[in-house]
VEXMAR-120148 format. One line per field, with one value per atom (N, C-alpha, C): residue in three letters; atom name; x, y, z. Coordinates in nm, 3 decimals, padded with zeros to 5 digits, always signed. Layout:
<atoms>
r [ALA:...]
a [CA:...]
px [X:...]
py [Y:...]
pz [Z:...]
</atoms>
This chain:
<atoms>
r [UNK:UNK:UNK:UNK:UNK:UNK:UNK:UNK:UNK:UNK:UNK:UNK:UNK:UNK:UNK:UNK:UNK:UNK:UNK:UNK:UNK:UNK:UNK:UNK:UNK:UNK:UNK:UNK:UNK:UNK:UNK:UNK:UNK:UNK:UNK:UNK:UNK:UNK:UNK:UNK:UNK:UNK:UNK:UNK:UNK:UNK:UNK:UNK:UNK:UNK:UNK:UNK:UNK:UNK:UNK:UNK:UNK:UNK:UNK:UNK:UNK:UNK:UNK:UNK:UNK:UNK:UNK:UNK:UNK:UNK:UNK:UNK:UNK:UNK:UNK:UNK:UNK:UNK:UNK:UNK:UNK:UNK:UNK:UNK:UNK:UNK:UNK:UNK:UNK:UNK:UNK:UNK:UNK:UNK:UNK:UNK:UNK:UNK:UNK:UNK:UNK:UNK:UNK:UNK:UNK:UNK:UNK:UNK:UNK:UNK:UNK:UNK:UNK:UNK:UNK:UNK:UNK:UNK:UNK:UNK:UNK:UNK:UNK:UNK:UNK:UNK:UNK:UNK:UNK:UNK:UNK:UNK:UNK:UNK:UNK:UNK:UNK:UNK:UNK:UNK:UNK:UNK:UNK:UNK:UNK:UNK:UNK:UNK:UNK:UNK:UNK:UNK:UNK:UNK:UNK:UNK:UNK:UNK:UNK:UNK:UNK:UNK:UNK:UNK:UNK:UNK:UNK:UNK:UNK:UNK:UNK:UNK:UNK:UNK:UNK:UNK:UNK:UNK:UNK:UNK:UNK:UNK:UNK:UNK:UNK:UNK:UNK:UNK:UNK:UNK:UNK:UNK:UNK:UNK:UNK:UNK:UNK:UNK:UNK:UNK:UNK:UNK:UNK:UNK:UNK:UNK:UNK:UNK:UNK:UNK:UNK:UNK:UNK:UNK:UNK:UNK:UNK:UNK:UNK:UNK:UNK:UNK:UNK:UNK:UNK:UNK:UNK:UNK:UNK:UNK:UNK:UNK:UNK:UNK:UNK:UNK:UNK:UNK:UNK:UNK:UNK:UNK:UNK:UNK:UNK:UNK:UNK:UNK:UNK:UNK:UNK:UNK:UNK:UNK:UNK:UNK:UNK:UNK:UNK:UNK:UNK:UNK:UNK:UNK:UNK:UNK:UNK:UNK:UNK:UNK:UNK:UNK:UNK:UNK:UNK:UNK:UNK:UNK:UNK:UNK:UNK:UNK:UNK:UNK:UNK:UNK:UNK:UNK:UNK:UNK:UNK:UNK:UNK:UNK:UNK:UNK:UNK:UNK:UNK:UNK:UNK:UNK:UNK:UNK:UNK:UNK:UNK:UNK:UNK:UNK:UNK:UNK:UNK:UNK:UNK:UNK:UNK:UNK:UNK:UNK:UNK:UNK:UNK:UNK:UNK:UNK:UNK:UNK:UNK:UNK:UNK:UNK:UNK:UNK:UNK:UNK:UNK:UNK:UNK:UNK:UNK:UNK:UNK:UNK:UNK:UNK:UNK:UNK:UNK:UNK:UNK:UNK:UNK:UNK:UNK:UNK:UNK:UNK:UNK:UNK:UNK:UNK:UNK:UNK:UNK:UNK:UNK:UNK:UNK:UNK:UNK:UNK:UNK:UNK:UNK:UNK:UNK:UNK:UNK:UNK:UNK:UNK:UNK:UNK:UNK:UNK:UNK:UNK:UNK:UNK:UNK:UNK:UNK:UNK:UNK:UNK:UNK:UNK:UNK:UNK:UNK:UNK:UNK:UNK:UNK:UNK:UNK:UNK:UNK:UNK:UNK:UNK:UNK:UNK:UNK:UNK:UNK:UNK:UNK:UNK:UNK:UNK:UNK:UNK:UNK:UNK:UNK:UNK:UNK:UNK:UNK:UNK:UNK:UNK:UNK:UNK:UNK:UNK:UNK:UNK:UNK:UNK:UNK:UNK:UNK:UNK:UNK:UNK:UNK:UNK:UNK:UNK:UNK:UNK:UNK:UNK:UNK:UNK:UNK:UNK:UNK:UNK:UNK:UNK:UNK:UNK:UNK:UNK:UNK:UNK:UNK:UNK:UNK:UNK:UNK:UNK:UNK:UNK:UNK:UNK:UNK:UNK:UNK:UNK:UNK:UNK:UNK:UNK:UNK:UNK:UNK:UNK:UNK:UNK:UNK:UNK:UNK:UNK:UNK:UNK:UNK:UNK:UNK:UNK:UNK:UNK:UNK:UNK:UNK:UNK:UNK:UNK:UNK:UNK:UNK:UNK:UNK:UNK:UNK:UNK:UNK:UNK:UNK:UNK:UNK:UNK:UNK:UNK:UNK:UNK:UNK:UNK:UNK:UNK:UNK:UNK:UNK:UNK:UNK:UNK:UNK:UNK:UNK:UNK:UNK:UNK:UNK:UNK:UNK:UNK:UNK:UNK:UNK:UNK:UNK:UNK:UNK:UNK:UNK:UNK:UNK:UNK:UNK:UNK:UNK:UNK:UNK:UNK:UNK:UNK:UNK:UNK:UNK:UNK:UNK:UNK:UNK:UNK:UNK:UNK:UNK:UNK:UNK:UNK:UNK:UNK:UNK:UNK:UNK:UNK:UNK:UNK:UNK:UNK]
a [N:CA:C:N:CA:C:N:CA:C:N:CA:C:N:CA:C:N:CA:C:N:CA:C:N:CA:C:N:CA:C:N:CA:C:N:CA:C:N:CA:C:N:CA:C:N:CA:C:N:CA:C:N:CA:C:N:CA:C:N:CA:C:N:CA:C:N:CA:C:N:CA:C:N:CA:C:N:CA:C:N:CA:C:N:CA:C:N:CA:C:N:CA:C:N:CA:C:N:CA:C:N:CA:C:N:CA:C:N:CA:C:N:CA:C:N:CA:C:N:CA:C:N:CA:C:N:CA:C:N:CA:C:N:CA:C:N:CA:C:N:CA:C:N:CA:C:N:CA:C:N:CA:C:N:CA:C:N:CA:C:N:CA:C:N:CA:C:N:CA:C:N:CA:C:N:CA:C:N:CA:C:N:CA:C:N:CA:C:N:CA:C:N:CA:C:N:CA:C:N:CA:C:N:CA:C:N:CA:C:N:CA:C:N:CA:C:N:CA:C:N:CA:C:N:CA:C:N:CA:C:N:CA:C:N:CA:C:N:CA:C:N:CA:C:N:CA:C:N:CA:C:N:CA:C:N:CA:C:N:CA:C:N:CA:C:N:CA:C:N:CA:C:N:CA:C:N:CA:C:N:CA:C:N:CA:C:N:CA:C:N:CA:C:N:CA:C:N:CA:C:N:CA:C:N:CA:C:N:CA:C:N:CA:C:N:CA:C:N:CA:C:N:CA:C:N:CA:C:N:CA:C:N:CA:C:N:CA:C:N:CA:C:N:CA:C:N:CA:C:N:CA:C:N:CA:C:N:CA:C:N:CA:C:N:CA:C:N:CA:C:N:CA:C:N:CA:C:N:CA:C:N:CA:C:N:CA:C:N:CA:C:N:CA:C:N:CA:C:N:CA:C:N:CA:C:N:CA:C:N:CA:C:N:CA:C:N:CA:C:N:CA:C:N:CA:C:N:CA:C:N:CA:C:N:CA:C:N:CA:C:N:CA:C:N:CA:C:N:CA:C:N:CA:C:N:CA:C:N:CA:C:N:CA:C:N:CA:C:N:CA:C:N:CA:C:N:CA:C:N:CA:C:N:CA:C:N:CA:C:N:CA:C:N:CA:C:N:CA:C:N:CA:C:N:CA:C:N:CA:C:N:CA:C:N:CA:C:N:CA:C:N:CA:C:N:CA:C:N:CA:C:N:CA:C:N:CA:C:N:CA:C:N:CA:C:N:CA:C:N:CA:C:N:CA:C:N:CA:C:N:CA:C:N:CA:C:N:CA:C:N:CA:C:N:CA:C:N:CA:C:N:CA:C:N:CA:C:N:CA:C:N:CA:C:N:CA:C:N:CA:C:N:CA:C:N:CA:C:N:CA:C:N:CA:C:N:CA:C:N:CA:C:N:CA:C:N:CA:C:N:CA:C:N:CA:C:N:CA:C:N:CA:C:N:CA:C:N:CA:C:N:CA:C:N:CA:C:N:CA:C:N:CA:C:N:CA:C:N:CA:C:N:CA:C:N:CA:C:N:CA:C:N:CA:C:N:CA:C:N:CA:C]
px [+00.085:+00.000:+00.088:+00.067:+00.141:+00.141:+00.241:+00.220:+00.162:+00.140:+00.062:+00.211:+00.289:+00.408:+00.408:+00.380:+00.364:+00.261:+00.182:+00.018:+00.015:-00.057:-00.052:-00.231:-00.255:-00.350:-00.379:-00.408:-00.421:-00.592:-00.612:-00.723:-00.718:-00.794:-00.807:-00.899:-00.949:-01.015:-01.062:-01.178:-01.187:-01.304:-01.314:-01.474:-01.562:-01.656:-01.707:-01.598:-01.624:-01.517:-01.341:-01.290:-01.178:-01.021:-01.079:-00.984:-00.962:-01.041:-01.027:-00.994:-01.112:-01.122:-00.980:-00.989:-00.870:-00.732:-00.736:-00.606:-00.596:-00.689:-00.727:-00.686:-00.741:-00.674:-00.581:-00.484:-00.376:-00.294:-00.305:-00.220:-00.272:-00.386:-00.446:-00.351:-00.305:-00.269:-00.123:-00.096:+00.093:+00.033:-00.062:-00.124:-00.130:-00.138:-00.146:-00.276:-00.320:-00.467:-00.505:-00.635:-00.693:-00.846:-00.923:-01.061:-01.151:-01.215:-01.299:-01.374:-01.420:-01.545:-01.613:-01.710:-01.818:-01.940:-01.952:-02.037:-02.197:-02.204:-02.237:-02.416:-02.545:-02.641:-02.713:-02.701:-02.761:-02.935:-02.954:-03.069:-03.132:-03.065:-03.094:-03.041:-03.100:-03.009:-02.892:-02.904:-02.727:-02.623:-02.709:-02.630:-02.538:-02.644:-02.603:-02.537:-02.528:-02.422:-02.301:-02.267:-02.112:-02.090:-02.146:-02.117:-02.031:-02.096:-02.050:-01.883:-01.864:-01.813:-01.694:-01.698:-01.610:-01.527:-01.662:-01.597:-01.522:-01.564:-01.463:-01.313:-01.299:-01.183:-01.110:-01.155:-01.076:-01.050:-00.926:-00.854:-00.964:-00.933:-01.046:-00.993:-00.867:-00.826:-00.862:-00.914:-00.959:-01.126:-01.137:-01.246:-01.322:-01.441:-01.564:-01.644:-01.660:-01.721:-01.857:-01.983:-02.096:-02.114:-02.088:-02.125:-02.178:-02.310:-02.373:-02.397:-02.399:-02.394:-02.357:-02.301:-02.249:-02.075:-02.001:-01.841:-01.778:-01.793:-01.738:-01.741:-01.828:-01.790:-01.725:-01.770:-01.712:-01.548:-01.515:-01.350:-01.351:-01.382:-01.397:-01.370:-01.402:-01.456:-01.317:-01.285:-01.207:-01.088:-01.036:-00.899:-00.819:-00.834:-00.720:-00.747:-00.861:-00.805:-00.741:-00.667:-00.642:-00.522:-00.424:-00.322:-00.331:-00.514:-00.516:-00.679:-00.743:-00.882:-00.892:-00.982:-00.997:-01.142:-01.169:-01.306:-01.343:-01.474:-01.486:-01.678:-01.743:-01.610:-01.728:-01.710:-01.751:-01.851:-01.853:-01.988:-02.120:-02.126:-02.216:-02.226:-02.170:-02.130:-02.249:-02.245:-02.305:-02.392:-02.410:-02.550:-02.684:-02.621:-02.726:-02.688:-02.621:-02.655:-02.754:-02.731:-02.838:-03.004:-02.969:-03.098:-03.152:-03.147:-03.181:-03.293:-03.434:-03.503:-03.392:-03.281:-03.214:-03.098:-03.140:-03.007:-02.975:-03.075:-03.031:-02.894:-02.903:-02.721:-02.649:-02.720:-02.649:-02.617:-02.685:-02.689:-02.540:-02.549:-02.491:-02.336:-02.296:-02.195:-02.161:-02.241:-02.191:-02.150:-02.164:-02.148:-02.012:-02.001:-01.847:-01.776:-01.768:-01.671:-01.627:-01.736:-01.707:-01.642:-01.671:-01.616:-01.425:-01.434:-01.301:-01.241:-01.279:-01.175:-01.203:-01.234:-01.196:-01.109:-01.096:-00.993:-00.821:-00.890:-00.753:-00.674:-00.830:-00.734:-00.748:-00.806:-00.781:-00.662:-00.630:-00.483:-00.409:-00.517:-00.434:-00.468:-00.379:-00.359:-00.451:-00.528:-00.616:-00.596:-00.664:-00.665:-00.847:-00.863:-01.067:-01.030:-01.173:-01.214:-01.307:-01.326:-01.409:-01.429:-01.497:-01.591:-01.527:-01.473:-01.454:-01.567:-01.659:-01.784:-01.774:-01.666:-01.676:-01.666:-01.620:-01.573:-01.704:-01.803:-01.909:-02.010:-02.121:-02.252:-02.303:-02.354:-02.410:-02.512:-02.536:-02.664:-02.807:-02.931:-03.004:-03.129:-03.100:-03.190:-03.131:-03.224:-03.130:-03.043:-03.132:-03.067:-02.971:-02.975:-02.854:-02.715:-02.725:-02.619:-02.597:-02.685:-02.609:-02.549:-02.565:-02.478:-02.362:-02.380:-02.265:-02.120:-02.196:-02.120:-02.116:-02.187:-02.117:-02.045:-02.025:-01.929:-01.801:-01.805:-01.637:-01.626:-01.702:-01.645:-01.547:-01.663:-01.630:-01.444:-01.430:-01.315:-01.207:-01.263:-01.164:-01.076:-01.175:-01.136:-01.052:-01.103:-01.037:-00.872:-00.874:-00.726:-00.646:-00.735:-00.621:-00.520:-00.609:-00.573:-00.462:-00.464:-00.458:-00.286:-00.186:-00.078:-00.071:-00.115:-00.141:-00.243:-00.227:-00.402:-00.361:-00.454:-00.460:-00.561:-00.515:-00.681:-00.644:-00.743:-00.728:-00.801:-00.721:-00.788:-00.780:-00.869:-00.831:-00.710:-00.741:-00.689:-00.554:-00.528:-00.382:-00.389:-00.264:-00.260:-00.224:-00.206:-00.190:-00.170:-00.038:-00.046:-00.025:-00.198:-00.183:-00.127:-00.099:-00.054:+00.074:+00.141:+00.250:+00.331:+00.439:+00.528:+00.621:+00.714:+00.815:+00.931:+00.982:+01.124:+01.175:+01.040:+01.045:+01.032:+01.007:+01.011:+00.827:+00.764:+00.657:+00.680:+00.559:+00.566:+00.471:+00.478:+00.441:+00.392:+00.322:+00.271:+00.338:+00.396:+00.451:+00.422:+00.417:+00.345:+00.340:+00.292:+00.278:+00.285:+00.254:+00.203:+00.307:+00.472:+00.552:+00.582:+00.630:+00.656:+00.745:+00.776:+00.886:+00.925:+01.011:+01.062:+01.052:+00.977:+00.988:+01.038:+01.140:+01.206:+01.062:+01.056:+00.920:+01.008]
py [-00.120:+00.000:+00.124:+00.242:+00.293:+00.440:+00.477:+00.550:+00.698:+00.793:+00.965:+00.988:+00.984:+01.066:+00.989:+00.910:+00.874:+00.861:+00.931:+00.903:+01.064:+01.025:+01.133:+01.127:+01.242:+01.262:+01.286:+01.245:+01.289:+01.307:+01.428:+01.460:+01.455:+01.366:+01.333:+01.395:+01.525:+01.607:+01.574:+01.630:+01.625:+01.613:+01.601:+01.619:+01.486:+01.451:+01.328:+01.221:+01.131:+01.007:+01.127:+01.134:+01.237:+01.144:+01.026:+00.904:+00.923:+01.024:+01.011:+00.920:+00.793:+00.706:+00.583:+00.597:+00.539:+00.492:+00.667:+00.690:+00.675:+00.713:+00.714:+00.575:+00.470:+00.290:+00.262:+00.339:+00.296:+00.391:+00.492:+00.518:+00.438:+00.358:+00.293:+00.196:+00.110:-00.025:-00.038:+00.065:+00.036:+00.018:+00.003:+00.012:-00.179:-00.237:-00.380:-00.373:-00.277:-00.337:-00.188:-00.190:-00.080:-00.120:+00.018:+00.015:+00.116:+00.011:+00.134:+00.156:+00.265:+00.364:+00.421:+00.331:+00.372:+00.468:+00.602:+00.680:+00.654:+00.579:+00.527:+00.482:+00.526:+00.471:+00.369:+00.249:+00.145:+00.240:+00.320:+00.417:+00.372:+00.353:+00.279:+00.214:+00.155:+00.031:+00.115:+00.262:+00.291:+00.305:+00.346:+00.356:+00.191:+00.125:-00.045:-00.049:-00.046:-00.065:-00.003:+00.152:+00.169:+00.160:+00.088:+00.044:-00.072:-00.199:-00.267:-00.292:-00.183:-00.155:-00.104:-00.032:-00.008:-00.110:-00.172:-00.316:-00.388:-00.369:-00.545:-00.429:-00.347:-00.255:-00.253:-00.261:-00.265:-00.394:-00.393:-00.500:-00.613:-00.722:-00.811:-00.848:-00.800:-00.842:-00.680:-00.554:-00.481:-00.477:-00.472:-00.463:-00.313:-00.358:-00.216:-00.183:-00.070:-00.039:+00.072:+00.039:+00.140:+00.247:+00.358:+00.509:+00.575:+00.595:+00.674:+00.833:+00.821:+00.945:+00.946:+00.841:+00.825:+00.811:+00.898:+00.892:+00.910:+01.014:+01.059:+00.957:+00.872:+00.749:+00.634:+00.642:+00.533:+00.553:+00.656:+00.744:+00.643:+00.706:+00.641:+00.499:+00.435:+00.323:+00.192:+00.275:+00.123:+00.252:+00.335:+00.434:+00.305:+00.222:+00.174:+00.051:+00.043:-00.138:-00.142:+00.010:-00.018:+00.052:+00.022:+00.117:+00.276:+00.222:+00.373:+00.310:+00.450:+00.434:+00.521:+00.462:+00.543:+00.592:+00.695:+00.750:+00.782:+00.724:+00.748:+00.728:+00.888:+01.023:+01.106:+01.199:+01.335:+01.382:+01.354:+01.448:+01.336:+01.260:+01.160:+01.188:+01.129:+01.231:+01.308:+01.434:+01.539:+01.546:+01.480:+01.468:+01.391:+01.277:+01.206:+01.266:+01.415:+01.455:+01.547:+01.652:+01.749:+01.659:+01.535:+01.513:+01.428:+01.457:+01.372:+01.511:+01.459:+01.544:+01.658:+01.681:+01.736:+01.760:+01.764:+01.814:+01.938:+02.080:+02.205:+02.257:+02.358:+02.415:+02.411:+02.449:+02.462:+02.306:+02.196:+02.068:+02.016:+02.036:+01.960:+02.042:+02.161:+02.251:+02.160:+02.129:+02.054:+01.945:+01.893:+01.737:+01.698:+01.791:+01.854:+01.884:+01.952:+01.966:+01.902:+01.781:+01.647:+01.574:+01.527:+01.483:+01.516:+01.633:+01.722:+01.678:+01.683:+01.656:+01.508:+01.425:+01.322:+01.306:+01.293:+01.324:+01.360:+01.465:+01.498:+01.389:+01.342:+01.266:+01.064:+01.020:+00.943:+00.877:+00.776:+00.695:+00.626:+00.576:+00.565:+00.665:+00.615:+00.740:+00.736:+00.818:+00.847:+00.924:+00.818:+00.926:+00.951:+01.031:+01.114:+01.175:+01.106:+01.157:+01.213:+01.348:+01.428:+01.484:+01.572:+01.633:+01.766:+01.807:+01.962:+02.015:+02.073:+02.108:+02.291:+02.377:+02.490:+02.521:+02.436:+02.473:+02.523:+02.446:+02.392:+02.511:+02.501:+02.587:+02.617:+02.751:+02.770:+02.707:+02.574:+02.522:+02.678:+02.598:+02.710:+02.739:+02.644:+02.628:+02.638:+02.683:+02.768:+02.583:+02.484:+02.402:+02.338:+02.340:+02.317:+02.378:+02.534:+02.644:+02.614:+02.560:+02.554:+02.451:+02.335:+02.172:+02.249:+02.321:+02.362:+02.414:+02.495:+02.625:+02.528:+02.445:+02.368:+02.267:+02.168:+02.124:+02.196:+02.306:+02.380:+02.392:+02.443:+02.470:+02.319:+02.182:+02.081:+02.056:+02.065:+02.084:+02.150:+02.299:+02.345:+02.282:+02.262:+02.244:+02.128:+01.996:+01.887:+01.887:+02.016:+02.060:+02.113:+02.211:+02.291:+02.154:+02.059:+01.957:+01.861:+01.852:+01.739:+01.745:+01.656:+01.680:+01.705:+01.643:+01.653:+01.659:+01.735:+01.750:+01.746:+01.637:+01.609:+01.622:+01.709:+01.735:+01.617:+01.579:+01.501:+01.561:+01.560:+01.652:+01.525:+01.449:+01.381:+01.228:+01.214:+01.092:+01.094:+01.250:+01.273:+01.350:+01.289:+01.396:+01.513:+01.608:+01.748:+01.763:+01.811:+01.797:+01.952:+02.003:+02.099:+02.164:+02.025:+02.076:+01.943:+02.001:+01.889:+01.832:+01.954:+01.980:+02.058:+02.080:+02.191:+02.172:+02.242:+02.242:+02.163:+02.121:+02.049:+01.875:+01.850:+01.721:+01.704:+01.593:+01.536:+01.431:+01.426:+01.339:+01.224:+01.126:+00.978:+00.878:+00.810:+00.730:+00.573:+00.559:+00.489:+00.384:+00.184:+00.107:+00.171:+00.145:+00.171:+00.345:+00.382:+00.542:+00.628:+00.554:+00.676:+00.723:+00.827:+00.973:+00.914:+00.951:+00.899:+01.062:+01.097:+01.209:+01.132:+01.148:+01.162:+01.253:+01.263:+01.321:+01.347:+01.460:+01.513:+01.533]
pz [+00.000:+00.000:+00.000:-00.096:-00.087:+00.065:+00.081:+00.175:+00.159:+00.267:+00.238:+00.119:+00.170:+00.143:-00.013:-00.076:-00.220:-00.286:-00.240:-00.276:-00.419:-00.513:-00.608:-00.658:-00.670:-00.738:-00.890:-00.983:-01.136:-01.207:-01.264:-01.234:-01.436:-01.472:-01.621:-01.688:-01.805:-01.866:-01.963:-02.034:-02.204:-02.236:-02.359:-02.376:-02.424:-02.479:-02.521:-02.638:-02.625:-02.692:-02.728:-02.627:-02.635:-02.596:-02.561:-02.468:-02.311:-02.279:-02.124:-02.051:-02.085:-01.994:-01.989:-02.137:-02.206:-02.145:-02.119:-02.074:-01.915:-01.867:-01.702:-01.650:-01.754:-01.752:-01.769:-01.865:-01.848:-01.759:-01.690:-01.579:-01.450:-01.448:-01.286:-01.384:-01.479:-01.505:-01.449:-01.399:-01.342:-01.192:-01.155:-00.973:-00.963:-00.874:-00.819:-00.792:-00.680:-00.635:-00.669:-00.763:-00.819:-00.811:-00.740:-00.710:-00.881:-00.914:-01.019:-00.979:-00.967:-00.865:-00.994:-01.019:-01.147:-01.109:-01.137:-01.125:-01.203:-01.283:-01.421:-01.344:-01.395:-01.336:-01.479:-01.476:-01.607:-01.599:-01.692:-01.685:-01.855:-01.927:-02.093:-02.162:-02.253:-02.308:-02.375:-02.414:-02.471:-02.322:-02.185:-02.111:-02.034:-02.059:-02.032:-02.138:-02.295:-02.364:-02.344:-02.301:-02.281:-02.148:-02.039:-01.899:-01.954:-02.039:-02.109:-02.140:-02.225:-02.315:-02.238:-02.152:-02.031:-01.973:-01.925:-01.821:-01.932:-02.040:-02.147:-02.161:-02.117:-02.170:-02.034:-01.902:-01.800:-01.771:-01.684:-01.636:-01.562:-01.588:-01.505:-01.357:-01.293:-01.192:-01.126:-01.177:-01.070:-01.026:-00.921:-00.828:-00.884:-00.902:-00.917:-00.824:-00.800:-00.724:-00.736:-00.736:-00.795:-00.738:-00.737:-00.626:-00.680:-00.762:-00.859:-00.779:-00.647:-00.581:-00.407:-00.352:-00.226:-00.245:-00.369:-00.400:-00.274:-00.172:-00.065:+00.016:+00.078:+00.162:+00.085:-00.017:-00.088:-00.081:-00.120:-00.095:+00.045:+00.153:+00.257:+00.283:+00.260:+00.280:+00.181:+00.067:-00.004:-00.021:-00.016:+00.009:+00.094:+00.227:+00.303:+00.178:+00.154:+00.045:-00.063:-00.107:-00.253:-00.252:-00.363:-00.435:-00.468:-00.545:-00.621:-00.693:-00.665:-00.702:-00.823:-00.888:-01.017:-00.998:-00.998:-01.077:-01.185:-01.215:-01.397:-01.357:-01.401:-01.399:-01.274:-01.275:-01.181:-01.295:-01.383:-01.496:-01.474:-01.422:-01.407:-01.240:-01.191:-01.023:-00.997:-01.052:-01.012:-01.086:-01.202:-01.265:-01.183:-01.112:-01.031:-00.923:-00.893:-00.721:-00.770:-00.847:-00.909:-00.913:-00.943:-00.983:-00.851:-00.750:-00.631:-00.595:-00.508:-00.451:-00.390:-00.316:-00.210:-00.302:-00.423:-00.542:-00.578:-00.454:-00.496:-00.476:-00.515:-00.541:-00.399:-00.293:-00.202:-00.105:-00.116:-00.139:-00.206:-00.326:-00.409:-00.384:-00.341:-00.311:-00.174:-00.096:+00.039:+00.012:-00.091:-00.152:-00.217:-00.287:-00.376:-00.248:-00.164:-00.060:+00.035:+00.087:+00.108:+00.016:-00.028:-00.211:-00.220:-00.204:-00.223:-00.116:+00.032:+00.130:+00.139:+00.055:+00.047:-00.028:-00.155:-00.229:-00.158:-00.049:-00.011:+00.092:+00.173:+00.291:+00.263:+00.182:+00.116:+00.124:+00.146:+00.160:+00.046:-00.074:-00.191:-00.280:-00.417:-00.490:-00.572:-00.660:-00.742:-00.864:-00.975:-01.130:-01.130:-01.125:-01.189:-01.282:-01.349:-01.517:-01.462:-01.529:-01.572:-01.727:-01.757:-01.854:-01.855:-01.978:-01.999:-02.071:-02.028:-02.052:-02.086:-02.022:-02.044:-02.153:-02.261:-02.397:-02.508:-02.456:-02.513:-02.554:-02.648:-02.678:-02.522:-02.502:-02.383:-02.400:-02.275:-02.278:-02.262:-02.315:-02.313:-02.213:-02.140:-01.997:-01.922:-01.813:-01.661:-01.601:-01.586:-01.513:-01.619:-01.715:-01.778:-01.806:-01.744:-01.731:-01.559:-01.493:-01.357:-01.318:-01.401:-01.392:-01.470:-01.600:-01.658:-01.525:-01.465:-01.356:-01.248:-01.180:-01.063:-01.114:-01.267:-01.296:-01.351:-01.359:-01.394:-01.247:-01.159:-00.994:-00.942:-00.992:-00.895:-01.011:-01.117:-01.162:-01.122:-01.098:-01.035:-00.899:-00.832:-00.699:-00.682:-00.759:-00.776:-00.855:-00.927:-01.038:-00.905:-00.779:-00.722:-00.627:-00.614:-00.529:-00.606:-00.753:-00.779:-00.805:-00.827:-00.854:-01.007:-01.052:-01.228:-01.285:-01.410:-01.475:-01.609:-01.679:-01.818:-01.875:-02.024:-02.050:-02.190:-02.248:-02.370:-02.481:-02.613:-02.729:-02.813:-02.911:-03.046:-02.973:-02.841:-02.812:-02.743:-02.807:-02.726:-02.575:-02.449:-02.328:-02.362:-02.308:-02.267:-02.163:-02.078:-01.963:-01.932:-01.829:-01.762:-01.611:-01.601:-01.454:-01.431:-01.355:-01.313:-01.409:-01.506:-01.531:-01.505:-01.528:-01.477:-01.555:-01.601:-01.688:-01.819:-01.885:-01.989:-01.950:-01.885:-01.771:-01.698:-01.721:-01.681:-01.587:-01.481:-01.375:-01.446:-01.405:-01.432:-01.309:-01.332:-01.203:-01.250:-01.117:-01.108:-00.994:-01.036:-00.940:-00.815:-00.742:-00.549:-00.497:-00.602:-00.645:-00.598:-00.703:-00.673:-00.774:-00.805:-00.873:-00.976:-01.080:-01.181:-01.267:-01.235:-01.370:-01.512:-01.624:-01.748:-01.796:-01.898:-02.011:-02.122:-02.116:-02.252:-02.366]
</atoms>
């Protein structure tokens, strides 16, 4: 298990079929014991097809785990059992917190900040996929401009935390955060740090 002092956070970006998830698998695939924390609710047969489609693409020796909107205990709860938990993703997350009776803004803001200081005190290391949604047509309904604005918030907050941030364009990384001097950090088994040569 790896220890606080090697524990890294990587916070994975981008927009629809962009390789997010892709890539999010193969940085959990250098981990031994890896938790998938599926946000994902089986709601239609296209959503049961890329739940699917997911699972035949991840490793069959990691453990899943369903949190369609309880992520923060779940953090809780399998953080001491694992290497490194993956979330996939936070745009689904907060889509089924918004949509709970008790899903108003100030609700779902208490939820994200639990959420967040989990993230922080968490014992293994973690890659989350999310949704770059700011890029996008202004949705044209009020509740569709305020999932817009509390998912760039729950982004932010998760980027100020995270050691690295990748956004993905056309399949390729981009790395926004956690470089320095022409040199990228890398996750490495038992979640330690590796200097890459860029």
């Amino acid at each position: 298990m790896p220890s606080r002092l090697s524990k890294t956070v990587t916070l994975v970006l981008g927009g629809a079929r962009s390789g997010k998830s892709r890539y999010a698998q193969e940085l959990a695939s250098a981990f031994e014991r890896v938790v998938f924390i599926a946000t994902a609710r089986r709601s239609d047969s296209e959503m049961r097809h890329k739940i699917s489609e997911h699972q035949r693409q991840r490793s069959a020796s990691w453990r899943t785990v369903e949190a369609p909107v309880s992520l923060e205990r779940t953090l809780s709860e399998e953080g001491p059992k694992a290497d490194l938990l993956l979330v996939d993703c936070l745009t689904l997350y907060l889509a089924n917190r918004m949509g709970r009776k008790s899903g108003g803004r100030g609700q779902v803001r208490t939820h994200i900040q639990r959420f967040c200081e989990g993230v922080r005190t968490t014992e293994a290391s973690m890659v989350i996929v999310s949704n770059e949604t700011g890029s996008g047509v202004v949705p044209s309904y009020r509740s569709g401009r305020e999932y817009r604005d509390l998912l760039g918030e729950l982004n932010q907050q998760v980027a100020t935390i995270a050691d690295r941030v990748i956004l993905m364009v056309t399949g390729l990384h981009l790395i926004v955060k956690g470089s320095t001097g022409g040199r990228g950090r890398t996750l490495s088994k038992g979640g330690r740090r590796e200097e890459q040569q860029r």
